[in-house]
C-alpha positions, 0 to 999 in steps of 0.5 A, a space after each residue: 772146065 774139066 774137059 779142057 783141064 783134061 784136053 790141056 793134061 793130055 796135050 802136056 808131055 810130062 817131061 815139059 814139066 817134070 824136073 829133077 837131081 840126077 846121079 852123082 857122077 864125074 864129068 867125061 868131056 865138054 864142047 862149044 855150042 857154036 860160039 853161043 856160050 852154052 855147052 855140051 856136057 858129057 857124062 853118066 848121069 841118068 835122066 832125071 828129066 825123061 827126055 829119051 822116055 827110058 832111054 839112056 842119055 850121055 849129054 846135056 845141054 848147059 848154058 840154055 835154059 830160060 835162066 840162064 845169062 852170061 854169068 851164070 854160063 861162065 859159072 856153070 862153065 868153070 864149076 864144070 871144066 874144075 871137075 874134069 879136070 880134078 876127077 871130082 864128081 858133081 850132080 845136075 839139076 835139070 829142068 826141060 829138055 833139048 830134044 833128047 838131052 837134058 838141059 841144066 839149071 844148077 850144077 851142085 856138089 855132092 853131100 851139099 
């Protein structure tokens, strides 16, 4: 038992299963995913997720992950472009990865 807990541990990268709040910072542009619902989102705000393994990340996948349905995108969408488009600043929970872009689960306010 413990070498296959031990084989397992060493196959898992640990961005698969690392989660997290990134900086608060302000949107810096959006685009379509090929008419899926999901987007791109463009912005600073580090990489709670280590997806680039130290690198730095600029985009960030919405609209993808496991949770996600029609609502949910069509929220995420609006809360996101109402930011853009009024200067405010917003923070993401991420949760996995797209290859090297962060994908989001929630989208917060700051001082919540």
């Amino acid at each position: 038992m413990k070498k296959l807990v031990f084989i397992a541990a060493t196959i898992i990268p640990l961005n698969a299963i690392a989660a997290g709040y990134s900086t608060v910072s302000t949107v810096t542009g959006f685009s379509s995913i090929n008419n899926t619902g999901a987007f791109e989102l463009y912005g600073n705000f580090g990489d709670p997720d280590n997806c680039t393994s130290g690198g730095t990340v600029d985009k960030y996948i919405v609209g993808q992950h496991s949770t996600d349905d029609d609502l949910s995108r069509q929220s995420k969408f609006a809360m996101i472009s109402s930011a853009y488009m009024g200067g405010k600043t917003i923070e993401l929970y991420v949760d996995g990865c797209s290859g090297v872009a962060p994908i989001v689960k929630g989208i917060y306010l700051p001082n919540r």
